[in-house]
C-alpha angles and dihedrals in degrees: 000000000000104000088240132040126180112194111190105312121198131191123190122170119196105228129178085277101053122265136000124191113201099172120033114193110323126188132172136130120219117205131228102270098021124141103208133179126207110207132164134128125288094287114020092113105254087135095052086055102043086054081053093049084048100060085246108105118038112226117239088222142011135015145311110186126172130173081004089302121128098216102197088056095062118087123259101262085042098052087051090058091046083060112043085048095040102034149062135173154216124191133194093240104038105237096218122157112237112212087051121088124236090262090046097048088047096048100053098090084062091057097090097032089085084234113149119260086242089054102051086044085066095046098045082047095047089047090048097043078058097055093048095258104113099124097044103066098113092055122101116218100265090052090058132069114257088256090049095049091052094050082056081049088050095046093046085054107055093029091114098035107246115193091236136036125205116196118189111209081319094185099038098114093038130094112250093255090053088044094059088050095057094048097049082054088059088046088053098051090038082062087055096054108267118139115225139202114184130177116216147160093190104100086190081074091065089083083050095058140067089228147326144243112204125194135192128176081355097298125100115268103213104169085075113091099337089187095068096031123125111253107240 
């Protein structure tokens, strides 16, 4: 069974003009181990489905179903707890907390698991050792690089090992030097066994990937890249 498996998924908001369908009719699967990337044009409705993926955003049709659970169908409380044990991830902008330090931020998804501080303290060091950050626990983020900021994003992220990680435009707000070496982190991490969803605009990422999903007006778009494209 592929770890996620997605079963014609439909996504329709009511706005002040009536309805507006952002995803219409999706299906895909994503194996354990895969590097995926999710691409499609402002709009097409790649952000919609990676909320969905991420037990955020409740499809108005259709199934989301990862490690054989059918996450819609867990209750809300449930389906948190699915979250916070399956998942981990990235976002463009970081979302540290500043007046935190690097070993602080990392160590927040630790906070509900009942693990000793000692004991999280190991874990958030170990992470951080991984990204290249071992020495600059003690910083807070204004005191680190972009890059730098979005490794602590990264580590905060797979600190407690979540089966998938989910990275939004993760290198958005970086320069093209600091980007590639983001990627070649999740690449990294991918080779150990981490699987990986990740939305981008960028199409220089396609070498980067095992393969893509492209969307357009919330359908597949399946005449870009066929060679890296999701069987579905």
């Amino acid at each position: 069974m592929s770890l996620i498996n997605v079963k014609d998924v439909k996504k329709i908001y009511n706005g002040g003009e009536g309805e507006v369908a952002a995803l219409g009719g999706v299906s895909f699967n994503v194996e354990d181990g895969e590097f995926i990337s999710l691409m499609g044009p402002s709009g097409s409705g790649k952000s919609t489905l990676l909320t969905m993926l991420g037990a955020m955003n409740p499809p108005t049709s259709g199934a989301v179903i990862i490690d054989g659970i059918d996450i819609y169908d867990l209750p809300n409380e449930k389906r948190a707890d699915f979250r916070s044990e399956y998942l981990g991830f990235v976002f463009q902008q970081f979302q540290l907390i500043p007046y935190l330090n690097s070993m602080e931020n990392v160590m927040l998804p630790l906070a509900i698991t009942g693990k000793s501080n000692r004991e999280q303290v190991k874990m958030a060091s170990a992470v951080l050792e991984k990204v290249g950050l071992g020495s600059k626990g003690n910083r807070l983020p204004n005191q680190l690089s972009g890059g730098e900021q979005e490794r602590v994003a990264i580590a905060r992220a797979i600190v407690n090992e979540p089966p998938i990680l989910f990275a939004d435009e993760p290198t958005g707000a970086l320069d093209s030097k600091t980007g590639e070496e983001i990627i070649n982190l999740f690449k990294q991490l991918n080779r150990e066994g981490q699987t990986i969803i990740m939305v981008t605009h960028n199409p220089e990422f396609l070498s980067h990937v095992k393969r893509a999903i492209f969307i357009r007006d919330g359908i597949l778009d399946e005449t870009k890249h066929p060679e890296k494209q999701i069987a579905v």
